[in-house]
VMD Tcl script that draws the C-alpha trace (Angstrom):
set ca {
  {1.88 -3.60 30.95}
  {0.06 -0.65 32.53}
  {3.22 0.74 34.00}
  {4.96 0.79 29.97}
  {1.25 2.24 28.77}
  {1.66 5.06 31.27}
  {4.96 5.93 30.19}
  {4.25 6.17 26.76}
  {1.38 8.02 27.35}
  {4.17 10.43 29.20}
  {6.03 10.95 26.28}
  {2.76 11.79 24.44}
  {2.55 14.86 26.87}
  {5.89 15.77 26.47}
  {5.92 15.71 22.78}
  {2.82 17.83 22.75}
  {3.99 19.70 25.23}
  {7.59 20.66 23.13}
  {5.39 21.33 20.41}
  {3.49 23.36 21.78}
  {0.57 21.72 20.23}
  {-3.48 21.07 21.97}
  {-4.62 17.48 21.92}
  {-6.87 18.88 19.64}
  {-4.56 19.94 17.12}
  {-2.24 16.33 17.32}
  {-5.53 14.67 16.76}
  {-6.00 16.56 13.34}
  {-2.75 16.55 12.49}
  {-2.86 12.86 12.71}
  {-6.29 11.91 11.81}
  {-7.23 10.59 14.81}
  {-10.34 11.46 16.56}
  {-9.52 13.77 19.69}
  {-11.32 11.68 22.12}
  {-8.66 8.66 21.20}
  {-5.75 11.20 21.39}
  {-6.96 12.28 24.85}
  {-7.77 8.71 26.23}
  {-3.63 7.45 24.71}
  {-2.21 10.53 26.82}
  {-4.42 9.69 29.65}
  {-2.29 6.16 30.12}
  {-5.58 4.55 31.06}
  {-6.06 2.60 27.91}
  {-4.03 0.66 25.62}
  {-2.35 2.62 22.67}
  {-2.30 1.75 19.04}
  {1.17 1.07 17.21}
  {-0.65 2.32 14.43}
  {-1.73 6.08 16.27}
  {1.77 6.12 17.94}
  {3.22 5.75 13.79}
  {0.67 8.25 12.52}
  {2.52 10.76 15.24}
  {5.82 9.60 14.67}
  {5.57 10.39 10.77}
  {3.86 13.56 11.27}
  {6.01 15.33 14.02}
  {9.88 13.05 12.06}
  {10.10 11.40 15.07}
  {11.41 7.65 15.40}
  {8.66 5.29 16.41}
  {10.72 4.01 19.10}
  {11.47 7.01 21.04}
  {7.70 7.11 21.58}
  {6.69 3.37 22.09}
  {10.45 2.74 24.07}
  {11.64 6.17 25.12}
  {14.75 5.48 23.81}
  {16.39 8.17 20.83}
  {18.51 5.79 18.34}
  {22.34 7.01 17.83}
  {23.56 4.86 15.12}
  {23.57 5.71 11.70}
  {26.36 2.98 10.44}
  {24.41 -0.41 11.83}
  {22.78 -1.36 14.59}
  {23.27 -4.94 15.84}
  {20.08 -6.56 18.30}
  {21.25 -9.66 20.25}
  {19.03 -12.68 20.79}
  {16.34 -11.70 23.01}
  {17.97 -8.09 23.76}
  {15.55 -5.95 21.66}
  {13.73 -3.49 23.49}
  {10.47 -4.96 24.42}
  {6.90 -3.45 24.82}
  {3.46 -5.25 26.10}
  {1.19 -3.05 24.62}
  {-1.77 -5.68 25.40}
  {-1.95 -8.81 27.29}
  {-1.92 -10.79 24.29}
  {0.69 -8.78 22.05}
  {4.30 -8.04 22.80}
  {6.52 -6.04 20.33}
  {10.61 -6.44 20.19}
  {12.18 -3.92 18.26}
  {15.04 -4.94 16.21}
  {16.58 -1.82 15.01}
  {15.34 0.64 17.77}
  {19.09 2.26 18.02}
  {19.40 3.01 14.50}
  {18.92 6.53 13.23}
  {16.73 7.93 10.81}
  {15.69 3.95 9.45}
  {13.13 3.90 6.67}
  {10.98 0.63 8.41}
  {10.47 -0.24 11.59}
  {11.31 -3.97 11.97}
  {9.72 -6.12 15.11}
  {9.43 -9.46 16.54}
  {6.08 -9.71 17.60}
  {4.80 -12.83 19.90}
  {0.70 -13.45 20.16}
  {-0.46 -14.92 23.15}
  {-3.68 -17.44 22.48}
  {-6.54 -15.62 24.25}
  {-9.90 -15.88 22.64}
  {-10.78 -12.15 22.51}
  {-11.95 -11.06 18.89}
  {-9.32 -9.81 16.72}
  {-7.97 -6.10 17.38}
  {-8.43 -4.23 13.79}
  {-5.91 -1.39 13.13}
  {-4.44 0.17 10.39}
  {-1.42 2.82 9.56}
  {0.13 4.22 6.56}
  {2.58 2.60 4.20}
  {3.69 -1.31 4.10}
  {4.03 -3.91 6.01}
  {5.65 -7.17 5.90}
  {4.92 -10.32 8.10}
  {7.05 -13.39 8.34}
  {5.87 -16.39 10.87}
  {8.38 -17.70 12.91}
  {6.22 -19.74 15.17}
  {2.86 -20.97 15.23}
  {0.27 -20.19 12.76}
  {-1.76 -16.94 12.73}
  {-4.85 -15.85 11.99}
  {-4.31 -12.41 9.73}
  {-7.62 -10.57 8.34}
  {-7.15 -7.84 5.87}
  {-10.05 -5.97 4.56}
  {-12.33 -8.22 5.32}
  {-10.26 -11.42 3.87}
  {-9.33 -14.33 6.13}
  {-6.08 -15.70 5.83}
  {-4.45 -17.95 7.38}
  {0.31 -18.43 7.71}
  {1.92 -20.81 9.09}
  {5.78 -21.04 10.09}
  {7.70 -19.61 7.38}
  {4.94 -18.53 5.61}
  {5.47 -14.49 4.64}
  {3.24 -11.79 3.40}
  {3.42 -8.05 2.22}
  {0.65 -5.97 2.42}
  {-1.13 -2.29 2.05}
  {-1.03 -1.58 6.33}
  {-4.02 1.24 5.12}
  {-6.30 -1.89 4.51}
  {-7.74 -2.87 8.45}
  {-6.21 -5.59 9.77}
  {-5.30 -7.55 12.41}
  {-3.97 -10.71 13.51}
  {-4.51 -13.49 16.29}
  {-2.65 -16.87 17.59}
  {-4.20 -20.28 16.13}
  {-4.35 -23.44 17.59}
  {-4.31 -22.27 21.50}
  {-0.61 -21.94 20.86}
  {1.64 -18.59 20.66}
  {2.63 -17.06 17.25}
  {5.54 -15.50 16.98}
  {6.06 -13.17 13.46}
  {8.62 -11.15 12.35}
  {6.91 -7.52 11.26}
  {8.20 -4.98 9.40}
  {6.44 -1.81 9.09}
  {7.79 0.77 6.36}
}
mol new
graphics top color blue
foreach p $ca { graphics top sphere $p radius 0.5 }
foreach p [lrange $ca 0 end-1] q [lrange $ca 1 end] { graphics top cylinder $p $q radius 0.2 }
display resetview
């Protein structure tokens, strides 16, 4: 996990650095506070999906190529195998599959993500535009705004991603959730 953090944090320098931008002015761009910017490029601590989106929108970059490092090339269809999505531990408890990482210029950003069972109180976030959740595994904890919810296998939802949110595994048992961020 550190290893992945460090390289994405990597290809937060380079991006700045093709830009020709400060950390300073990414931060504003992005409305994130400079501090956070600095500590994500740093590598030392984890890094939000939701930060690495807000810079992906801003600078028309693909989410991937930031979290992964890899530039999609398909514009037709993409096709991910069983279990060959490009994966990403951005925490110990969280792990993120992309599903369409090879496909250019894709209006969401679809994900398997799988929630380890660790105890920690729930991580908050938030990011622009939509997002949709479908359980695949396991039931989940979900808070949105202040609401508790709670979805089971096969249980879906569709939310405002600008409301705070955040999700954790029930039960001492993994979750496993299909996301879709648009």
């Amino acid at each position: 996990m550190d290893e992945q953090i460090k390289q994405i944090a990597e290809r937060l320098r380079g991006l700045r650095d093709a830009l020709e931008l400060s950390e300073e002015n990414i931060a504003e761009d992005c409305d994130i506070s400079a501090e956070e910017y600095r500590n994500a490029e740093s590598g030392e601590n984890d890094i939000s999906v939701s930060m690495l989106q807000k810079i992906a929108h801003k600078y028309n970059i693909a989410l991937d190529a930031l979290m992964f490092g890899e530039e999609p090339k398909m514009s037709t269809y993409f096709i991910t195998r069983t279990g060959k999505g490009t994966s990403i531990e951005r925490t110990e408890a969280y792990k993120y599959q992309s599903l369409a990482g090879g496909f250019k210029n894709r209006i969401a950003d679809p994900f398997i993500v799988t929630v380890e069972p660790d105890g920690k109180p729930i991580y908050m976030n938030s990011h622009s535009g939509q997002e949709f959740n479908l359980v695949l595994e396991g039931s989940m904890q979900l808070n949105i705004n202040n609401k508790e919810l709670i979805l089971n296998e096969g249980d879906s939802i569709y939310f405002n991603s600008k409301l705070l949110h955040g999700m954790k595994a029930l039960n001492g048992k993994t979750v496993r959730f299909l996301a879709v961020i648009m």
